[in-house]
mmCIF file as Biopython writes it, N, C-alpha, C and O atoms, coordinates in Angstrom:
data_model
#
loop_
_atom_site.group_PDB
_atom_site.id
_atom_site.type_symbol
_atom_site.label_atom_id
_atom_site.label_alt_id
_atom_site.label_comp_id
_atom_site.label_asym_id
_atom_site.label_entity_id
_atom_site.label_seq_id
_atom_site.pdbx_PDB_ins_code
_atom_site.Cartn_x
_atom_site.Cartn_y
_atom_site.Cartn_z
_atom_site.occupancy
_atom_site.B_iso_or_equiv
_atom_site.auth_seq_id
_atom_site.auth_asym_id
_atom_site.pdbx_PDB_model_num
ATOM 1   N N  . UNK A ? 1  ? 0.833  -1.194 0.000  1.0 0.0 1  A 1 
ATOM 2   C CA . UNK A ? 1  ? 0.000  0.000  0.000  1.0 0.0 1  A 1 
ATOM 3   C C  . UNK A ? 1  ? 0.873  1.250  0.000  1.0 0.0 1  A 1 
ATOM 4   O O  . UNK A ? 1  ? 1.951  1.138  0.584  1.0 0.0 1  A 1 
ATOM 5   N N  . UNK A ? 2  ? 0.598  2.361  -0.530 1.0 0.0 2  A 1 
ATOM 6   C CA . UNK A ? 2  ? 1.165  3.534  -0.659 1.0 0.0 2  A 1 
ATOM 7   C C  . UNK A ? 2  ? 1.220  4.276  0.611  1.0 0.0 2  A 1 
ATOM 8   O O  . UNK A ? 2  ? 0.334  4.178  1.460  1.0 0.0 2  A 1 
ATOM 9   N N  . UNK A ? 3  ? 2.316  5.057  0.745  1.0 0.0 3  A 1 
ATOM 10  C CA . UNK A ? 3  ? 2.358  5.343  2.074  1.0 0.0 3  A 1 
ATOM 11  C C  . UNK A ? 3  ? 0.789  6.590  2.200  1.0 0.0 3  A 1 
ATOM 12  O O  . UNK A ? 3  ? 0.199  7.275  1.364  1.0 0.0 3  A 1 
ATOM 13  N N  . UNK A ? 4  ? 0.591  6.322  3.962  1.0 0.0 4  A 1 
ATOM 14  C CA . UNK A ? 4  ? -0.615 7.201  4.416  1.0 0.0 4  A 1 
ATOM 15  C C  . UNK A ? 4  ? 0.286  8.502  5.287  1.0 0.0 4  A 1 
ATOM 16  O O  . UNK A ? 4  ? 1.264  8.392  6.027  1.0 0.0 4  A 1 
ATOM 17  N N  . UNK A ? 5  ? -0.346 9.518  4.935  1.0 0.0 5  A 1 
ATOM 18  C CA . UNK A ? 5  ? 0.114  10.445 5.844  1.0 0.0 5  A 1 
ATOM 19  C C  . UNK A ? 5  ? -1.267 10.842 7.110  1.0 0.0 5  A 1 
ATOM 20  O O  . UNK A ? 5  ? -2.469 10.900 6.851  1.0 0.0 5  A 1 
ATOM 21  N N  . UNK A ? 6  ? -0.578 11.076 8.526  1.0 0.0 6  A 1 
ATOM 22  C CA . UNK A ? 6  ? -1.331 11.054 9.655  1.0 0.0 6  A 1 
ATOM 23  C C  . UNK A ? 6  ? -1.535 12.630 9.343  1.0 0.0 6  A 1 
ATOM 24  O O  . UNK A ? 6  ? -0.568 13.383 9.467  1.0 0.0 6  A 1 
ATOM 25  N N  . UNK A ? 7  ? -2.677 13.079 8.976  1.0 0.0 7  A 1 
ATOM 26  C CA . UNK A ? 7  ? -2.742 14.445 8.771  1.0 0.0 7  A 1 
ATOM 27  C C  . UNK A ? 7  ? -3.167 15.109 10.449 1.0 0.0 7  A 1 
ATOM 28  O O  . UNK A ? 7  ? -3.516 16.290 10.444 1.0 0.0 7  A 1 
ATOM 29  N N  . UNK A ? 8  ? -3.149 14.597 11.428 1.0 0.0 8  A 1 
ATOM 30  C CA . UNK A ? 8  ? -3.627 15.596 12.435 1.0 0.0 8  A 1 
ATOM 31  C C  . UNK A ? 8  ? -1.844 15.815 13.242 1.0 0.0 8  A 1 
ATOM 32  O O  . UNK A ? 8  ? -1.589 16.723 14.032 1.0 0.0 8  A 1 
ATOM 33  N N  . UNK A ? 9  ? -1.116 15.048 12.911 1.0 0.0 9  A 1 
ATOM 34  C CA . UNK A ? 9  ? -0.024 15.049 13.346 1.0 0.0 9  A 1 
ATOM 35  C C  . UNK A ? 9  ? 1.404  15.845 12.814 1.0 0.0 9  A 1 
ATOM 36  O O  . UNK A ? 9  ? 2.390  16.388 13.313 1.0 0.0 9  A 1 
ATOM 37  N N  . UNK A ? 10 ? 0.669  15.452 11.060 1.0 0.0 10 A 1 
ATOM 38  C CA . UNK A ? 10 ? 2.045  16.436 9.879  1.0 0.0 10 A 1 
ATOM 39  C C  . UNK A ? 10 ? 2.447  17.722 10.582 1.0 0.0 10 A 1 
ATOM 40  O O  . UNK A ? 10 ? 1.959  17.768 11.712 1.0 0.0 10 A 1 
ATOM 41  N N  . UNK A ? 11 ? 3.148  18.729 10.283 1.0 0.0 11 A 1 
ATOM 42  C CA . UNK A ? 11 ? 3.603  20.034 10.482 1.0 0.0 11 A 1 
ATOM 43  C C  . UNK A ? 11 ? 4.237  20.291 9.198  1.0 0.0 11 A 1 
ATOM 44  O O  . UNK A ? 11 ? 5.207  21.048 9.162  1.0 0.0 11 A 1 
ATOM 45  N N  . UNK A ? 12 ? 3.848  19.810 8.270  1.0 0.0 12 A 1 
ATOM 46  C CA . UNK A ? 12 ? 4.194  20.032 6.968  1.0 0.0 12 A 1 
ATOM 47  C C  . UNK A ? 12 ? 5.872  20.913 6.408  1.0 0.0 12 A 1 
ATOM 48  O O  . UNK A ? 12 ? 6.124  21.826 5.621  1.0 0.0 12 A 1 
ATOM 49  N N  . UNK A ? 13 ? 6.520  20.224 7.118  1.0 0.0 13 A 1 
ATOM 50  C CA . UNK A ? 13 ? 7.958  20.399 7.587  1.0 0.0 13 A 1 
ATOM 51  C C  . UNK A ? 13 ? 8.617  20.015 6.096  1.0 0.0 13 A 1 
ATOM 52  O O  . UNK A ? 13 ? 9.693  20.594 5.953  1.0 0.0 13 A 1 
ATOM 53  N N  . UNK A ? 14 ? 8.272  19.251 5.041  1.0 0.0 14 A 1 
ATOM 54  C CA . UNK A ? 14 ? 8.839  18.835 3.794  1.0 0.0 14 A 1 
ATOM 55  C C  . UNK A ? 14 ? 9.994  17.739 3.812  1.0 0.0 14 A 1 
ATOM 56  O O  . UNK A ? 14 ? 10.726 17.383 2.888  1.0 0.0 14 A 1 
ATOM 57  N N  . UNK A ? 15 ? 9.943  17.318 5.109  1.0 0.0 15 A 1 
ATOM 58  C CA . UNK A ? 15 ? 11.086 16.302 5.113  1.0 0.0 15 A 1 
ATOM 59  C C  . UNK A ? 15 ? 10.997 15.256 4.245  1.0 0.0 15 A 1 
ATOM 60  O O  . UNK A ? 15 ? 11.939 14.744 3.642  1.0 0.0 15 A 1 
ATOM 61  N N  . UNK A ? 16 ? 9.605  14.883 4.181  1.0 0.0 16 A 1 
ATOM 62  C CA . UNK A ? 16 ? 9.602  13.362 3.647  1.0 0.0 16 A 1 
ATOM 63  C C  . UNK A ? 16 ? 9.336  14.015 1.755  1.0 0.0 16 A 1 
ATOM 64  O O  . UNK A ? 16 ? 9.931  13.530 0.794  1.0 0.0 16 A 1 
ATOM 65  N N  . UNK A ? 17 ? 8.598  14.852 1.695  1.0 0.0 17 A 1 
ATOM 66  C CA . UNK A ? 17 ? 9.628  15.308 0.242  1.0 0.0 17 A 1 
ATOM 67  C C  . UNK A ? 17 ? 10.383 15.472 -0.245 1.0 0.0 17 A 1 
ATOM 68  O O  . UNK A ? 17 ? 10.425 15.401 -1.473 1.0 0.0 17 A 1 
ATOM 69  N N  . UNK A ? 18 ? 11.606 15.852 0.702  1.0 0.0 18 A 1 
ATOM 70  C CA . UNK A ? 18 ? 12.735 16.495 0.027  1.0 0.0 18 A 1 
ATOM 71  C C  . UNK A ? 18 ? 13.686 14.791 -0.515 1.0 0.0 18 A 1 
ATOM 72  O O  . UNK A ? 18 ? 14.543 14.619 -1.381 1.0 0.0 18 A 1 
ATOM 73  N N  . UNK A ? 19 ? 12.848 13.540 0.723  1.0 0.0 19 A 1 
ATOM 74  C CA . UNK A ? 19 ? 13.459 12.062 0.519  1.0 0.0 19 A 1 
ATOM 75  C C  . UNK A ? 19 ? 12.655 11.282 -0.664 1.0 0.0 19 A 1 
ATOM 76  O O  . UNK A ? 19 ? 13.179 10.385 -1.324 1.0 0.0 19 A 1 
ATOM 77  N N  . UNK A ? 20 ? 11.589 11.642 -0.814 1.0 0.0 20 A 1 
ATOM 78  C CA . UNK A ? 20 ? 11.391 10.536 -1.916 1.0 0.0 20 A 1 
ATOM 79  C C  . UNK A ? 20 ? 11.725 10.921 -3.324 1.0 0.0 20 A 1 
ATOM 80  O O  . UNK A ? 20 ? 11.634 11.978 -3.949 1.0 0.0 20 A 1 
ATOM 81  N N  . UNK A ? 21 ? 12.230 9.462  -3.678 1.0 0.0 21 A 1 
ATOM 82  C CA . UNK A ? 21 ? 13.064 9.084  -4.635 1.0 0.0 21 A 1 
ATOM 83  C C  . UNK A ? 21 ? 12.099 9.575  -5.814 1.0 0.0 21 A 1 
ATOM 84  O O  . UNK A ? 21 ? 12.580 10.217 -6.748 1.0 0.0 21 A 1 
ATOM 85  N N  . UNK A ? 22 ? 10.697 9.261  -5.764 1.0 0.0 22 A 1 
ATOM 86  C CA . UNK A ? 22 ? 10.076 9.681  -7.218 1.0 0.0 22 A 1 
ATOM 87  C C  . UNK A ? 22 ? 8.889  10.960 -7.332 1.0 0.0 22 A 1 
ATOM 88  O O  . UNK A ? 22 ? 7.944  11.173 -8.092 1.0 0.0 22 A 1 
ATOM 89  N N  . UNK A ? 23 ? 9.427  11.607 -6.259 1.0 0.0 23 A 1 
ATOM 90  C CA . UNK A ? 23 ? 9.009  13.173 -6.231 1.0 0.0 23 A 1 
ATOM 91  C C  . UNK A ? 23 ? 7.390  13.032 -5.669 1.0 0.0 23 A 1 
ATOM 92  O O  . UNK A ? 23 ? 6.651  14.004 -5.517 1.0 0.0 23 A 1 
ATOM 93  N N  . UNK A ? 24 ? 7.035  11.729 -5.420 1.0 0.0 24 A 1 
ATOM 94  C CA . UNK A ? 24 ? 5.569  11.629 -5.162 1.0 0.0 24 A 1 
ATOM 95  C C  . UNK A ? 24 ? 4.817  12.079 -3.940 1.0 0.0 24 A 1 
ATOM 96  O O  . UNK A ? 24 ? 3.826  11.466 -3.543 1.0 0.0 24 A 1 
ATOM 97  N N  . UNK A ? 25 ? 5.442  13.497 -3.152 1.0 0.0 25 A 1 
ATOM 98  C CA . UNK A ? 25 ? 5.114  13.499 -2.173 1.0 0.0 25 A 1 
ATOM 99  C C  . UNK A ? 25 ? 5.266  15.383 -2.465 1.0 0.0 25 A 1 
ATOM 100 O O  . UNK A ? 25 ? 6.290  15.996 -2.767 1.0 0.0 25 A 1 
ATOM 101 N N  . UNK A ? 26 ? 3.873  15.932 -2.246 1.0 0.0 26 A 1 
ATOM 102 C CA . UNK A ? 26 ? 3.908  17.718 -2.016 1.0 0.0 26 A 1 
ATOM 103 C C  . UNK A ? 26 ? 3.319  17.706 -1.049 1.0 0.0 26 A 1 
ATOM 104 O O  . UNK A ? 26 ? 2.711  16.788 -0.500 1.0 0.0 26 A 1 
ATOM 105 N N  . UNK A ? 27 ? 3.518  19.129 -0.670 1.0 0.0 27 A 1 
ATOM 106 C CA . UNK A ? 27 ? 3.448  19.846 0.587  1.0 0.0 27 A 1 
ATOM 107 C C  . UNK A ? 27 ? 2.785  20.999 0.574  1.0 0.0 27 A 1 
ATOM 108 O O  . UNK A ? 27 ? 3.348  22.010 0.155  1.0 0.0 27 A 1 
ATOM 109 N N  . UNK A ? 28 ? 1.245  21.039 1.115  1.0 0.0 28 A 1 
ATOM 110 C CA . UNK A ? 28 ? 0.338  22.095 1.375  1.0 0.0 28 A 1 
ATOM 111 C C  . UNK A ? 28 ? 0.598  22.646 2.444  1.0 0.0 28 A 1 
ATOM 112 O O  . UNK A ? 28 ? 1.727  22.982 2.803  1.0 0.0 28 A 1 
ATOM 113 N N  . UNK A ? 29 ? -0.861 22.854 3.320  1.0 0.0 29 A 1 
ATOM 114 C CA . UNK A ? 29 ? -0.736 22.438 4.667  1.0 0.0 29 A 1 
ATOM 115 C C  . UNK A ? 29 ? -0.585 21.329 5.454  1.0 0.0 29 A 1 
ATOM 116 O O  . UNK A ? 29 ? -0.327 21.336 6.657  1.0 0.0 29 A 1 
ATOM 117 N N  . UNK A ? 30 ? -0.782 20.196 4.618  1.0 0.0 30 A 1 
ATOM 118 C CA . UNK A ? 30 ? -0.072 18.932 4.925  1.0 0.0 30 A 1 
ATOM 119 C C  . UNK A ? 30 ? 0.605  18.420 3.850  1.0 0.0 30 A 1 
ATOM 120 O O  . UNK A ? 30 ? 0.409  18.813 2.700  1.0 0.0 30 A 1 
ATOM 121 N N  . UNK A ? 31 ? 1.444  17.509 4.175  1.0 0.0 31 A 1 
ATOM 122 C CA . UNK A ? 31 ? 2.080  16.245 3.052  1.0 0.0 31 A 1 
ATOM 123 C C  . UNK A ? 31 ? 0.671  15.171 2.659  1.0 0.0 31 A 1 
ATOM 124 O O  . UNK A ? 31 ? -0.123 14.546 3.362  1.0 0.0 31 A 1 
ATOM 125 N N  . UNK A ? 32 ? 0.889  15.381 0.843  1.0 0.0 32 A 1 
ATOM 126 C CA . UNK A ? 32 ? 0.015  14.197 0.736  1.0 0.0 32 A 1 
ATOM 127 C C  . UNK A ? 32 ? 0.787  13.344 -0.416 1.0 0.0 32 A 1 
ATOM 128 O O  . UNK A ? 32 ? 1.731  13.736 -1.102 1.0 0.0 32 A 1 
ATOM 129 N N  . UNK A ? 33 ? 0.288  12.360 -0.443 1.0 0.0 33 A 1 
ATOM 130 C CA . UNK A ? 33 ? 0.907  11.072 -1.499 1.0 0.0 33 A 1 
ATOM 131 C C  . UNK A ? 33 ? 0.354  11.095 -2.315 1.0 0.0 33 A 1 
ATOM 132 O O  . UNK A ? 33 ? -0.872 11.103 -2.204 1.0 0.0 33 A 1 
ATOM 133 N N  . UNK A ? 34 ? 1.083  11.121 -3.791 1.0 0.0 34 A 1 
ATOM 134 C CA . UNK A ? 34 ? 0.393  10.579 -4.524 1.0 0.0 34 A 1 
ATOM 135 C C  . UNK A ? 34 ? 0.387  9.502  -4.916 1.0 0.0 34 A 1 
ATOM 136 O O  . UNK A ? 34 ? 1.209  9.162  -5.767 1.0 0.0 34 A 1 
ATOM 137 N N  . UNK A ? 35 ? -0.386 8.776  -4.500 1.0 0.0 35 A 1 
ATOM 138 C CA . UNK A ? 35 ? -0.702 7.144  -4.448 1.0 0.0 35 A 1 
ATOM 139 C C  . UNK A ? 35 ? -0.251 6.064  -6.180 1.0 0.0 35 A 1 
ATOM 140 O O  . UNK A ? 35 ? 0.052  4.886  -6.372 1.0 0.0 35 A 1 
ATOM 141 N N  . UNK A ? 36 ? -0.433 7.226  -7.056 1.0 0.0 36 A 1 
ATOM 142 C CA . UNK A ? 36 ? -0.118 6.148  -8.222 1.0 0.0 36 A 1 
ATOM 143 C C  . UNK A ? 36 ? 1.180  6.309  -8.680 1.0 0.0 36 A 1 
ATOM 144 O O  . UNK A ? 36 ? 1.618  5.633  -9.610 1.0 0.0 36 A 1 
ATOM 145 N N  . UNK A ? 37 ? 2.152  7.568  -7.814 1.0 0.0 37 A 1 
ATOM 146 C CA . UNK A ? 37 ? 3.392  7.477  -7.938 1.0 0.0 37 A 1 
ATOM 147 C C  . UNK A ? 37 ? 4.277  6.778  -6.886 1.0 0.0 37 A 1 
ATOM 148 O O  . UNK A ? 37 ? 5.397  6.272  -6.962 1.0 0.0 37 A 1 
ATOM 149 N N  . UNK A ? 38 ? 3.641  6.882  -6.160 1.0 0.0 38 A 1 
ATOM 150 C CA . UNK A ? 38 ? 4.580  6.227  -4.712 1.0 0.0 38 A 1 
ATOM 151 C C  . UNK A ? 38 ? 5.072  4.524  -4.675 1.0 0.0 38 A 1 
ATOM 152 O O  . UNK A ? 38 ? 4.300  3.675  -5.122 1.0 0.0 38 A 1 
ATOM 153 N N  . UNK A ? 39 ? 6.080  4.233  -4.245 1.0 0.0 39 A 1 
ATOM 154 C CA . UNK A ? 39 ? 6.563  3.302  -5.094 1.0 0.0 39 A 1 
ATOM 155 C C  . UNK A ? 39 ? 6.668  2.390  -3.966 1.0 0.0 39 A 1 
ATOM 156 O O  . UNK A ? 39 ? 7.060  1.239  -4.157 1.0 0.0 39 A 1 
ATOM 157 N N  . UNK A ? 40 ? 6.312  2.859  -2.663 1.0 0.0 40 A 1 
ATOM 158 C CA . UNK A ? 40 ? 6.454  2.253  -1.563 1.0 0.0 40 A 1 
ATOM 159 C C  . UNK A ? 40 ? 7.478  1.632  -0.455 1.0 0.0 40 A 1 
ATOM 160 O O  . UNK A ? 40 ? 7.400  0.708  0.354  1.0 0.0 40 A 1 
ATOM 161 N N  . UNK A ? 41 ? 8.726  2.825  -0.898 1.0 0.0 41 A 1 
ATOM 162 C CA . UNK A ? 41 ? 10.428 2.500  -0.580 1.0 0.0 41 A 1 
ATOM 163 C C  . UNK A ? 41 ? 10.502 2.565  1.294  1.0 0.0 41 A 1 
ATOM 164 O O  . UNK A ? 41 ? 11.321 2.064  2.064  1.0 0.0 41 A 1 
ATOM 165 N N  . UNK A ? 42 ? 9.288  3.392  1.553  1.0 0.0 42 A 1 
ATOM 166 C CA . UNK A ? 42 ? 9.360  3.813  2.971  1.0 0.0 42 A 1 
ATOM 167 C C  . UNK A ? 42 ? 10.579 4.972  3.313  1.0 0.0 42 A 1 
ATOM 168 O O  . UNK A ? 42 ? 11.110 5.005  4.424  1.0 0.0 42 A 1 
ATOM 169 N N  . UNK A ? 43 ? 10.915 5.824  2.321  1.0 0.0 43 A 1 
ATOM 170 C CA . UNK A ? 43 ? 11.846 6.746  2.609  1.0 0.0 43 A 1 
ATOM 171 C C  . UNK A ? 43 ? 11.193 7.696  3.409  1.0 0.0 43 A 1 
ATOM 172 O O  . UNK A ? 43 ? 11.659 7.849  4.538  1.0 0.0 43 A 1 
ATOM 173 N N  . UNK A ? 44 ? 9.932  8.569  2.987  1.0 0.0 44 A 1 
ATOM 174 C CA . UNK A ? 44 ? 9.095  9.687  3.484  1.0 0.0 44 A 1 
ATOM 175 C C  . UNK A ? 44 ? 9.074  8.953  5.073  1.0 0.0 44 A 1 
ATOM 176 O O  . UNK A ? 44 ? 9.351  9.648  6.050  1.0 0.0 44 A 1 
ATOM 177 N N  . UNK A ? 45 ? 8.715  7.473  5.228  1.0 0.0 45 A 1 
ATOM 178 C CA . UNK A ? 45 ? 8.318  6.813  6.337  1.0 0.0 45 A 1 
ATOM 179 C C  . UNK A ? 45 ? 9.520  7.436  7.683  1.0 0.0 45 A 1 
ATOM 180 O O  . UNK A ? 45 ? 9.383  8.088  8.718  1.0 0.0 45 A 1 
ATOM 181 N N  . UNK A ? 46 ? 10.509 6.896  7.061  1.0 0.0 46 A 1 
ATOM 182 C CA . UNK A ? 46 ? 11.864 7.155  7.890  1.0 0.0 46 A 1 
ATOM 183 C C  . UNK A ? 46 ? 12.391 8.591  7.985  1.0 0.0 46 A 1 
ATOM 184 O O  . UNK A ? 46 ? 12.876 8.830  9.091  1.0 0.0 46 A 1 
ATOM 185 N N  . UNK A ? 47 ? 12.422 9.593  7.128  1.0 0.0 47 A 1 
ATOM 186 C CA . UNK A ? 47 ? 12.371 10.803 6.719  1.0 0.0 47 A 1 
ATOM 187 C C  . UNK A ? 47 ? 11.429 11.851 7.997  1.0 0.0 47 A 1 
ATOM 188 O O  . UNK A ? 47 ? 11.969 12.921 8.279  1.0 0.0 47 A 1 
ATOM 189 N N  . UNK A ? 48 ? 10.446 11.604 8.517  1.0 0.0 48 A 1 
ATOM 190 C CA . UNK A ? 48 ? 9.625  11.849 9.108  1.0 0.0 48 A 1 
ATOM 191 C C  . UNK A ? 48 ? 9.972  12.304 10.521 1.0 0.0 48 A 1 
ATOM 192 O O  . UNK A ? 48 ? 10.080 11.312 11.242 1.0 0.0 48 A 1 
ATOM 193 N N  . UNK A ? 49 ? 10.215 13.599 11.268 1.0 0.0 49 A 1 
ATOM 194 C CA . UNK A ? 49 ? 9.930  13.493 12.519 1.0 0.0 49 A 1 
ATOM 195 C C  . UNK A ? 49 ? 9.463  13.634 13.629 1.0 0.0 49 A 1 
ATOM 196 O O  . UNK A ? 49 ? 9.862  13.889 14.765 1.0 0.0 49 A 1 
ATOM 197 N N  . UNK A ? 50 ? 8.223  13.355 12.936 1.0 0.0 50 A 1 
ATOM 198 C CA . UNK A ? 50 ? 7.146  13.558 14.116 1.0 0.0 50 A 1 
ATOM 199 C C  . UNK A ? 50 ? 6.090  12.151 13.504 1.0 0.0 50 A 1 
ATOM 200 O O  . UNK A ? 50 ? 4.963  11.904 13.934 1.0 0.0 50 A 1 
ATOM 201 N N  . UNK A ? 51 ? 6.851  11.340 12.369 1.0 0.0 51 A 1 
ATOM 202 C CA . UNK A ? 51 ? 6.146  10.023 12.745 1.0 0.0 51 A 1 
ATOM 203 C C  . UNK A ? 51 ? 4.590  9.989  12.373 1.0 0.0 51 A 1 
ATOM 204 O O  . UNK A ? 51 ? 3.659  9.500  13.012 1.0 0.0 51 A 1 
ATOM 205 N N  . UNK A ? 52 ? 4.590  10.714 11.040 1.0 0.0 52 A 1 
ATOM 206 C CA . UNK A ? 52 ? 3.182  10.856 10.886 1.0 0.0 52 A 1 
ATOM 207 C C  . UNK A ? 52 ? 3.036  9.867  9.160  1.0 0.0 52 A 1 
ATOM 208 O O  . UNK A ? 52 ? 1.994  9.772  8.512  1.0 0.0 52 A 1 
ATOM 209 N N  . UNK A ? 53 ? 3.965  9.449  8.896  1.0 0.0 53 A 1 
ATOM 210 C CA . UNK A ? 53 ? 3.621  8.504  7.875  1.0 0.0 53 A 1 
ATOM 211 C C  . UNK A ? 53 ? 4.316  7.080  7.901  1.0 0.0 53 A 1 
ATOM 212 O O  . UNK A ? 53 ? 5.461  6.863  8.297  1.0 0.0 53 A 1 
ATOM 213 N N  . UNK A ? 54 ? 3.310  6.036  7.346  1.0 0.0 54 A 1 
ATOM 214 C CA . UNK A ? 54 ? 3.411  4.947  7.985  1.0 0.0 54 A 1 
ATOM 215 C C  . UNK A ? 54 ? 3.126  3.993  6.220  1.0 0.0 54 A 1 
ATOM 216 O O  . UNK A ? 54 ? 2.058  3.876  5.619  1.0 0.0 54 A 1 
ATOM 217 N N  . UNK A ? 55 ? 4.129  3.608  5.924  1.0 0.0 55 A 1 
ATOM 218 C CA . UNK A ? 55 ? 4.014  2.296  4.444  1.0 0.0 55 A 1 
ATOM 219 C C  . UNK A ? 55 ? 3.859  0.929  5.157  1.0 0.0 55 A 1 
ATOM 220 O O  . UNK A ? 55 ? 4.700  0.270  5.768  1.0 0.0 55 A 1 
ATOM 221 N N  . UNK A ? 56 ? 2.431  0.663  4.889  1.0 0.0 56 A 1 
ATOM 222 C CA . UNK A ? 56 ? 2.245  -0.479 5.464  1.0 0.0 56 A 1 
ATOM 223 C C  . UNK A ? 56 ? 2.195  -1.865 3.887  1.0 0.0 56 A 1 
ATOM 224 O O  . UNK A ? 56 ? 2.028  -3.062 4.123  1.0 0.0 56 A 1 
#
């Protein structure tokens, strides 16, 4: 599954954008995925610090 972002938790900090490998991740007021690009590496996952996205 494509990674989920915990939107009550994001702070839309751009970390886990600036890590994924296929650009599939922008930044509003939150981080969202785009699900048919995300390739499911878990970089944004690890990238994260406050632990708000989770590649299950």
């Amino acid at each position: 599954m494509p990674a989920k972002v915990n939107i009550e938790c994001c702070t839309a900090c751009g970390s886990c954008a600036e890590e994924c490998p296929v650009g599939a991740i922008t930044v509003e007021i939150y981080a969202v995925v785009n699900e048919d690009e995300c390739i499911e590496c878990g970089a944004c996952e690890t990238a994260c610090p406050d632990n708000c996205i989770k590649v299950e």
